[in-house]
Legacy VTK file of the C-alpha trace (Angstrom):
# vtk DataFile Version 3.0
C-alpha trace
ASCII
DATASET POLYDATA
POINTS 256 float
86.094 113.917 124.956
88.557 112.693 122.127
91.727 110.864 123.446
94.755 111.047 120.924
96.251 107.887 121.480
99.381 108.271 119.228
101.062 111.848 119.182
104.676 112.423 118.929
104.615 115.537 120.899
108.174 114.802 121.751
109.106 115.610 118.369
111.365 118.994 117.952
108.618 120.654 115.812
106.467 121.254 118.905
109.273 122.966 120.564
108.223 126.203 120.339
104.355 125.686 120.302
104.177 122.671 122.693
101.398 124.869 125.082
99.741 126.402 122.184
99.243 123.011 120.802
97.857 121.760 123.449
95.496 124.330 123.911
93.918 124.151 120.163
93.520 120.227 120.915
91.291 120.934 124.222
89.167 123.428 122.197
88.469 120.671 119.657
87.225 118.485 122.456
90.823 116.615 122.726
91.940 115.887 126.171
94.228 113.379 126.657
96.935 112.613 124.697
99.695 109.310 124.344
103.073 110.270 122.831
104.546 106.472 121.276
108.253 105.502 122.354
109.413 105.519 118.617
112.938 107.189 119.055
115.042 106.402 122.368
116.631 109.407 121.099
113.347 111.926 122.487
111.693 109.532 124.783
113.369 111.847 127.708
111.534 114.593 126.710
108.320 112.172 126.222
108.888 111.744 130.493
109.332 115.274 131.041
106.116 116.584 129.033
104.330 114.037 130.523
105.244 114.532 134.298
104.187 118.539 133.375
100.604 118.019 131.866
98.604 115.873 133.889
96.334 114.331 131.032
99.689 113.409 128.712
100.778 109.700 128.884
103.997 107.735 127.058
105.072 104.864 125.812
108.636 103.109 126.045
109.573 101.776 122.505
111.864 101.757 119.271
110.446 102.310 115.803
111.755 99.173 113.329
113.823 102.099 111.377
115.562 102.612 114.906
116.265 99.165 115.696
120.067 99.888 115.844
119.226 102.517 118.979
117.203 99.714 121.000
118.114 100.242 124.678
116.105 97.763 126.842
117.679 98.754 129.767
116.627 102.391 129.053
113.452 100.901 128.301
113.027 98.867 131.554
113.938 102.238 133.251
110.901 104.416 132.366
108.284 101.476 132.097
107.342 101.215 135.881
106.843 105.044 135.223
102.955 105.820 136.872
102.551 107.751 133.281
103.922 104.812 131.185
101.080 102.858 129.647
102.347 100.794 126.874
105.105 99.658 124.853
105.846 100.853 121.240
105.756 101.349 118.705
107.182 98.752 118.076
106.660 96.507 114.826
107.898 95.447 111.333
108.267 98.121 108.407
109.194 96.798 104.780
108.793 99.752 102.925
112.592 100.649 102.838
114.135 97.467 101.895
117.848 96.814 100.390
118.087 95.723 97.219
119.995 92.625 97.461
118.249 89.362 98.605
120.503 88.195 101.388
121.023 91.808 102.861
116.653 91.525 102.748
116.935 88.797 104.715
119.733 90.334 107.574
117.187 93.871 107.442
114.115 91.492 108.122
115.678 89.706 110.766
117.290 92.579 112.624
113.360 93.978 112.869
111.807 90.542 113.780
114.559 90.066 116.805
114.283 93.891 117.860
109.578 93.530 117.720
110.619 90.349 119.511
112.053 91.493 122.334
109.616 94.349 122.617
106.897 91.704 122.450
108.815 90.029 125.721
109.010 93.291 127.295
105.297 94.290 127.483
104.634 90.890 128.757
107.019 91.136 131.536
105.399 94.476 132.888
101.865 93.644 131.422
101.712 96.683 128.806
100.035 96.680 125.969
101.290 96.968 122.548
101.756 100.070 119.992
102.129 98.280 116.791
103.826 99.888 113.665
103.130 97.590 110.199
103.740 99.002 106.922
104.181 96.567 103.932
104.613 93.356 106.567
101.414 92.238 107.131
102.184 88.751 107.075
105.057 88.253 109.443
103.908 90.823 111.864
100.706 88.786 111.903
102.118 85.348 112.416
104.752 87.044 115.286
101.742 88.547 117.269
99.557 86.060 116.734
102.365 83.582 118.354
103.594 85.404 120.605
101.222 88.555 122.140
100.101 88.534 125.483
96.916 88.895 127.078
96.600 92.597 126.791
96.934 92.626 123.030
97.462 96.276 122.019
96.691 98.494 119.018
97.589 98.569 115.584
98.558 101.899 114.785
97.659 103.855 111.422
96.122 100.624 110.468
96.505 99.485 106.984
93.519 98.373 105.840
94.556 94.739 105.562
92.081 92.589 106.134
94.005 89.753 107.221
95.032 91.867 110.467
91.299 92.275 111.168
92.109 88.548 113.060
93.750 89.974 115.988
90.443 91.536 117.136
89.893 88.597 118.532
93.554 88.770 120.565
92.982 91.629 122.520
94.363 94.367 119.504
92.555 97.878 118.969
92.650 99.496 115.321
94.728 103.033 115.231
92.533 105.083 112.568
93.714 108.800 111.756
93.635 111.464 109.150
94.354 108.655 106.331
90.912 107.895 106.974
90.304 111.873 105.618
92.340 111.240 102.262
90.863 111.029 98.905
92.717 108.600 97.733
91.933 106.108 101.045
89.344 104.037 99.052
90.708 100.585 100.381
90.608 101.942 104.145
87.216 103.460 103.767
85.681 100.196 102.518
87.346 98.066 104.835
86.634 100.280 107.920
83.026 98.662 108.281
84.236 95.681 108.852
86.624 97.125 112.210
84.731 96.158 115.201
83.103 99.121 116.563
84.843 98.155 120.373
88.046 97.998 118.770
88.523 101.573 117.387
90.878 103.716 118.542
91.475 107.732 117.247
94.730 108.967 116.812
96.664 111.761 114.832
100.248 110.427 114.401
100.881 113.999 114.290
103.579 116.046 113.317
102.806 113.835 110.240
99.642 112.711 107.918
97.831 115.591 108.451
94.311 114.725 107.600
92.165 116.602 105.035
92.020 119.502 104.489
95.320 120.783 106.285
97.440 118.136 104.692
100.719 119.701 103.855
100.872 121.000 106.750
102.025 120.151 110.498
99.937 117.814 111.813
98.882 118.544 115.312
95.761 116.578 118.165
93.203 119.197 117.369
92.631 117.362 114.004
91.134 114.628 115.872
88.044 116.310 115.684
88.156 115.544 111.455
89.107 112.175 112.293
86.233 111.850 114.389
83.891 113.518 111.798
85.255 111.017 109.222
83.891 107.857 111.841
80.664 109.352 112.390
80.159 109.823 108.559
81.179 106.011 107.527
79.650 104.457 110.400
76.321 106.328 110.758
77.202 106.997 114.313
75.935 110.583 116.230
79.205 112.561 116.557
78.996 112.071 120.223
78.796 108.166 120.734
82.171 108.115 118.023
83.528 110.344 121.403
82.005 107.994 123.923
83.008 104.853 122.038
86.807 105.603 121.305
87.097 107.362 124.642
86.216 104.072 126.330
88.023 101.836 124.077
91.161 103.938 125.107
90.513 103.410 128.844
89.663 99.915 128.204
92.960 99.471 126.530
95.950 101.890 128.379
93.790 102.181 131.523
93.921 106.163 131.423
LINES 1 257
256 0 1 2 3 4 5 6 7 8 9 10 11 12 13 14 15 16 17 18 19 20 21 22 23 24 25 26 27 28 29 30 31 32 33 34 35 36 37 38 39 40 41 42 43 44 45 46 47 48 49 50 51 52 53 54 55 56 57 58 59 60 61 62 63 64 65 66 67 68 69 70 71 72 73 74 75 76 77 78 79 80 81 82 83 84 85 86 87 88 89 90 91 92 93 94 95 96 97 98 99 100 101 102 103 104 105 106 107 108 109 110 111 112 113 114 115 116 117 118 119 120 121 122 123 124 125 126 127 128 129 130 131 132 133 134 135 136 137 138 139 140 141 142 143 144 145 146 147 148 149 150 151 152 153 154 155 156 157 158 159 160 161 162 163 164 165 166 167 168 169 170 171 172 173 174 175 176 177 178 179 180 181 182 183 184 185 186 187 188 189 190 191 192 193 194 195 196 197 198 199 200 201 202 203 204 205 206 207 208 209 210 211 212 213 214 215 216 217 218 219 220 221 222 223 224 225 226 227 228 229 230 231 232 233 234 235 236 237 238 239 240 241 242 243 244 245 246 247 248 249 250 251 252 253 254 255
């Protein structure tokens, strides 16, 4: 069994398809499934899909683009949920920065106070983390090294920095997905030995980075099964004990 543990299948391009989806996933040996609380905007229909399918889960969360939309009383509302397992993704992203220095400063702020409070909630109600990084290594490192709790989290879509190979020790999991499958994913691929076996996690991030050879093209769980292939080809593990391993790291972590 593969567990996708980040899947926006809240997302308005599984509309139509949501069953059919779902059905392609279990034939490739996927069986559970964890959509992320990235947009308070869809995290309603996150609830509803995962009342309806027994092995779906959620998490309550804001992405850093959607800071403006944080709701932590909407948050606190679904979190007690018997189907809500985490909080996130939350996190820092850097990618999309203004150009002027002191409006860099207001944008990296606004993320820090929003990942903050996130951090606070998952403490509160002793959740786990879904972390988002992308070109913020450094701060999002010092903030969870300070201020995690005991039932660190995962970094999802890790980035290959090695630097964030130090919250292994803190409890955190590392999110691998189709990246993994890219050509151009040299740094990940040589830094991936050096991910603690008992802290890998398999996800999709699906609708988007669609592993190869489907990229281009909707992302969806069944492609676990390449992410999968990927781990048993760079770690010289049997195709099944990848399955075992994740699978188990994902209870270990969410408790599903």
């Amino acid at each position: 069994m593969i567990v996708d543990t980040h899947c926006h299948l809240d997302d308005p391009r599984y509309n139509d398809d949501l069953e059919e989806v779902l059905e392609r996933a279990k034939a490739a040996g996927v069986e559970k499934y964890i959509i992320p609380g990235a947009d308070i905007v869809t995290l309603e229909r996150a609830v509803e899909i995962a009342e309806t399918h027994p092995l779906v889960y959620f998490a309550v969360g804001v992405h850093p683009y959607d800071k403006e939309a944080y709701d932590r009383a909407l948050l606190e509302h679904y979190i007690e949920h018997p189907k809500c397992v985490a909080v996130g993704e939350c996190g820092l992203d850097y990618f999309r920065l203004p150009e002027d220095e002191k409006e860099i400063e207001v944008e990296k702020a606004a993320q820090k106070e929003v990942f903050l409070d996130q951090i606070a909630l998952a403490k509160a109600y002793d959740k786990p983390l879904i972390v988002h990084i992308r070109d913020a290594s450094a701060d999002s490192l010092a903030i969870l090294d300070a201020y995690a709790g005991e039932k660190g989290g995962v970094l999802h879509c890790y980035n290959a920095d090695e630097q964030l190979l130090k919250l292994a020790a803190k409890g955190f999991y590392y999110g691998i997905g189709g990246v993994l499958t890219f050509k151009n994913a040299r740094k990940l691929v040589n830094v991936f030995p050096k991910i603690p076996k008992e802290k890998l996690l398999i996800e999709t991030d699906a609708p988007y980075l669609t592993p190869h050879p489907h990229r281009g093209e909707r992302n969806e769980p069944a492609y676990c099964a390449l992410v999968a292939d990927k781990i048993s080809e760079l770690s010289g593990m049997a195709r099944a004990d990848v399955e075992a391993l994740t699978t188990h790291n994902t209870h270990l972590l969410f408790g599903i």
